[in-house]
N, C-alpha and C positions, 0 to 999 in steps of 0.2 A: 148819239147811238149809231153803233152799223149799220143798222137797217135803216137809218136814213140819209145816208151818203150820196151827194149826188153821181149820177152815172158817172163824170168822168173823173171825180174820185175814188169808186169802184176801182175804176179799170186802174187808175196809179198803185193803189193801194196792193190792189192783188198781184201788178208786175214786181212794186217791191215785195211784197210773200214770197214769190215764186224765184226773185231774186235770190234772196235769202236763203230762200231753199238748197238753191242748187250751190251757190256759192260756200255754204257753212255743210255743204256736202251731207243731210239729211236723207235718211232712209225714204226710200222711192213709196213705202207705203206710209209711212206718216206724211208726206208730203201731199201724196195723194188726198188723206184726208182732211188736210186742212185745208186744200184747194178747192176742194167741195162743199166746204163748206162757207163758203165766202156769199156776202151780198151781193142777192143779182143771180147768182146762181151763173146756169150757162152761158146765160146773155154777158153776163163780166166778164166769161173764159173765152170767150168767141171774142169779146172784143179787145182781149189781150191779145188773143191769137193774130188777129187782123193789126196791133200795130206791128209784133214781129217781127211777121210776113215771114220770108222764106229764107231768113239768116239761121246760117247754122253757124257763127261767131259763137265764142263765150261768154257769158252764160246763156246767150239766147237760144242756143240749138236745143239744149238741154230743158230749157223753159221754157220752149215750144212744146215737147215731147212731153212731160210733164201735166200741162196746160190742155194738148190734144189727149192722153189719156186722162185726166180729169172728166173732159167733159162726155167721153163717150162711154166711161164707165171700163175702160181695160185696163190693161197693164202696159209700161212706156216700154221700150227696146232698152235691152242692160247696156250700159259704156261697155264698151273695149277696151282690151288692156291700153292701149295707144291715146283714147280720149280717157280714159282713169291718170295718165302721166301726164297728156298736156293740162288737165283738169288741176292736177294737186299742183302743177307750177306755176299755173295763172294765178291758185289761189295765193301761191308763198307769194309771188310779186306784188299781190293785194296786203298782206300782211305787211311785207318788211316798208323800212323807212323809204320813203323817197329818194333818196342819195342812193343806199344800198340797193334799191330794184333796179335802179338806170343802172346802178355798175351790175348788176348780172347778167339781164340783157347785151350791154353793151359790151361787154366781154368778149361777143361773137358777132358784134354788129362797126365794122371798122366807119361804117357813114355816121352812126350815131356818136361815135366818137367823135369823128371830124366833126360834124355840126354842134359838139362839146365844146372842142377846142376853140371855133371860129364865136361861139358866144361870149366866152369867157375869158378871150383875148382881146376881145371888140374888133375883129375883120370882118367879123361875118353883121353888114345891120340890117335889122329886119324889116327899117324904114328910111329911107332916106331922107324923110323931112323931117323924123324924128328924132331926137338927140338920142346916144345909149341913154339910159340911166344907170348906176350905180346898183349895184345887190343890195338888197334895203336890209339894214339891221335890224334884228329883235324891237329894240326902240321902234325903229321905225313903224314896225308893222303893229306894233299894238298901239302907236299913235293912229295910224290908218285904221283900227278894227276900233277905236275907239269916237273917232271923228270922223265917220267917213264921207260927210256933206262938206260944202264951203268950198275953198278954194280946189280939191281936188277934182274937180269937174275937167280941166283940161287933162289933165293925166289919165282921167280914166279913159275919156277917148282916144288918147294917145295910145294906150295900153290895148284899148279893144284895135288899136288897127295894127301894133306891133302882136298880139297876138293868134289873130287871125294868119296876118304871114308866117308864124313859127308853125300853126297847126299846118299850113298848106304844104312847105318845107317839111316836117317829120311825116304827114301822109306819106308822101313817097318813099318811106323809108322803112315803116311798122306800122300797124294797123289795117282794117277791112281795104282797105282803097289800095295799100301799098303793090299788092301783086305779090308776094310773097308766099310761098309753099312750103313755108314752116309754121305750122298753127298756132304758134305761142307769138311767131312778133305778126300774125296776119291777125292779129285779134285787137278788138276795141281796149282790153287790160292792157295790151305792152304800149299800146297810142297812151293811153290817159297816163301813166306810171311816168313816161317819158317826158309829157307833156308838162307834168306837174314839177319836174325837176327843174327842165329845160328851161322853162319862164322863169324860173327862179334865180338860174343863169343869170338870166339877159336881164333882172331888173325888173321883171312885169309883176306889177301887183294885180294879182286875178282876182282877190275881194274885190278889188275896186273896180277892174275889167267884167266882173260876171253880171248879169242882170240882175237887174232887180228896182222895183218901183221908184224908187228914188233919187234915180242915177238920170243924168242929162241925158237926153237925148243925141246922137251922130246921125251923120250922113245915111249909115247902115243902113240904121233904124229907122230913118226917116222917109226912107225912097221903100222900104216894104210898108209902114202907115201909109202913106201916100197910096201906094198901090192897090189896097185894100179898101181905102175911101171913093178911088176911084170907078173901084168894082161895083161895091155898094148902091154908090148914085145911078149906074149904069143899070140896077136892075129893080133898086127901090121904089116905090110911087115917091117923087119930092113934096107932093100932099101930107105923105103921112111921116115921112122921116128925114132929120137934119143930118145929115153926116158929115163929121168936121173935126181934121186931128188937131188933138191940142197939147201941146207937150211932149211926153214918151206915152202915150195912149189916143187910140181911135172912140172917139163919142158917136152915139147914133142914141137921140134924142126924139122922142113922139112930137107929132105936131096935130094939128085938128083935136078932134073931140077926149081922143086922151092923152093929151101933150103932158111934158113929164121926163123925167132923167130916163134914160132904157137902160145902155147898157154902156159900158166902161169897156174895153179891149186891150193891153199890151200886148208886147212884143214879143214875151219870154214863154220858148219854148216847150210841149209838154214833155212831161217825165225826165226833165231837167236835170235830177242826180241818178239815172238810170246807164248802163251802157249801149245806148241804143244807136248806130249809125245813123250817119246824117240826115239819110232818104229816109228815114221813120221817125227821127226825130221832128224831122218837117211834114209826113203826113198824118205824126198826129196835133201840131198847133195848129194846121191848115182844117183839120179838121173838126178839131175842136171849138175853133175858128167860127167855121161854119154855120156849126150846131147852134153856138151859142146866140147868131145870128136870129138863124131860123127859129130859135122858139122864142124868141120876142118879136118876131114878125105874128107867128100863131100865136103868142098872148094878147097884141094888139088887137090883131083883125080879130078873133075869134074864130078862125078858120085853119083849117091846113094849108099851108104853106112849102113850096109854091103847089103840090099837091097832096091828095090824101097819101099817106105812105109814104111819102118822099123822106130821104136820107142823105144825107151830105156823103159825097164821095172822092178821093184825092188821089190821085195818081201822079208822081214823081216820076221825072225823067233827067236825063243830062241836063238837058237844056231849058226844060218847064218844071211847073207845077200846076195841074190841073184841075178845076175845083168844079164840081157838079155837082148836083140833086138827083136820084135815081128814083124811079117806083121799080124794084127789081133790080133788073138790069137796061130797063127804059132811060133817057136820058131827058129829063124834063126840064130844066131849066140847067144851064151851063156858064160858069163866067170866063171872061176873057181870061185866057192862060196868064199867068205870071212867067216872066222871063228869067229865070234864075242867075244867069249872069249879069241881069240891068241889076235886081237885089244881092248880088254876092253874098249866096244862101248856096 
């Protein structure tokens, strides 16, 4: 049922609604009202509002405005003619095929051409310890969606680290990070449109490159487990909890009077098929992170942890990610910052 979803499937839930909304271009008072009407009520809209933060990208500006008049009970600010145009061409690029959104984009984009050309000639490689591969055929890929365990384990990290350099290369080029003063390629829809084509280019299988529980573990991934068990230890009683990666997952296990499995942790991101930039993609798994922590620390002890009121808080920068406990805006328990370029996050 709705009403029993945990909070931070609330909060997924209602970014895809709000998603939706705006993307499939819904009257600003129906949308209104089915935003209010979501489980959790404010607390959900507050803390959609809160992964946001203060992107005005597509669809989030609009999902913001949306989301803040939800929850205060007004009416949002109408689009302008200007966001009504870059609006309906975000949405045509979400609609058309693959192939056909990169060529309209790239129409007027001679860099993304060239980084066309340099994939699908094979000059351009996006790893040097890695061989190209081959564009996979139809065959191929529903071999791959059909068997995606076994031998494929080297490929997919192969793929997650040629991928990685193509998103870093097309950043600079279209989407949030680019610099870009034209709304439609400074937005997260012309990055992902491109992105989806471009790997496809160069041979990257993204089923197999994307998370998900079943997939080997890499370096990535293993130096951010690593870094999170290390945190753990550093603030845990080791009385009361084992903290210890094992595979593609962080284990923290009870020990003394209620020893027992706790909790299980990955890797993969929240709101995962959302358009959300980088810095909010990471402060909501860092936070989500967190959370899921701290209430098995308070189901444990039986107490509030590390204090009454305290709340997981995450602040992303260039160069950190920084994870604390707040009462308010008190800082009551802190961990050591993560270094985002030791994680290449």
């Amino acid at each position: 049922m709705a009403g029993t979803w945990p909070f931070g499937s609330r909060v997924v839930r209602t970014m895809t609604l709000a998603h939706d909304l705006v993307t499939e271009a819904v009257d600003d008072d129906d949308a209104l009202r089915m935003l209010r009407q979501v489980p959790g009520g404010t607390a959900t809209l507050r803390r959609c509002l809160r992964v946001i933060g203060s992107s005005d990208d597509y669809p989030l500006g609009r999902m913001r405005a949306l989301l803040s008049a939800a929850t205060t009970g007004s009416a949002p600010p109408p689009l302008t003619e200007t966001e009504r145009r870059v609006h309906a061409e975000l949405r045509l690029l979400q609609r058309l095929a693959p192939d056909d959104a990169f060529a309209r984009l790239a129409a007027s984009a001679p860099a993304l051409r060239d980084l066309h050309a340099g994939l699908a000639e094979g000059t351009l490689q996006l790893d040097d310890a890695v061989p190209a591969t081959p564009r996979p055929s139809d065959q191929q890929r529903a071999d791959r969606a059909a068997h995606p365990g076994g031998a494929a384990g080297g490929a997919r990290t192969a793929d997650r680290r040629r991928l990685r350099r193509l998103h870093a290369l097309l950043s600079a080029i279209v989407g949030p990070d680019s610099g870009s003063t034209d709304p439609v390629f400074a937005s997260s829809t012309a990055h992902s449109v491109a992105m989806v084509h471009l790997a496809d280019v160069a041979g990257i299988d993204m089923h197999a490159a994307a998370l998900g529980p079943n997939r080997p573990v890499d370096d990535h991934d293993a130096r951010l487990l690593d870094a999170w068990a290390r945190r753990w230890r550093e603030v845990l009683p080791a009385e009361a909890f084992l903290v210890e990666v094992e595979g593609a997952a962080l284990h923290l296990d009870r020990r003394g009077p209620t020893a027992g499995p706790g909790l299980v942790l990955g890797v993969g991101p929240g709101c995962v098929s959302l358009p959300i930039p980088t810095r909010y993609r990471l402060e909501t798994q860092f936070f989500n992170h967190a959370r899921a922590v701290q209430e098995l620390v308070c189901r444990t002890s039986g107490e509030p942890w590390p204090a009454p009121g305290a709340s997981p808080a995450v602040r992303v920068t260039r160069e950190q990610i920084i994870v604390s406990f707040k009462v308010r805006s008190k800082t009551v328990l802190a961990l050591r910052p993560f270094s985002r370029p030791e994680l290449d996050r």
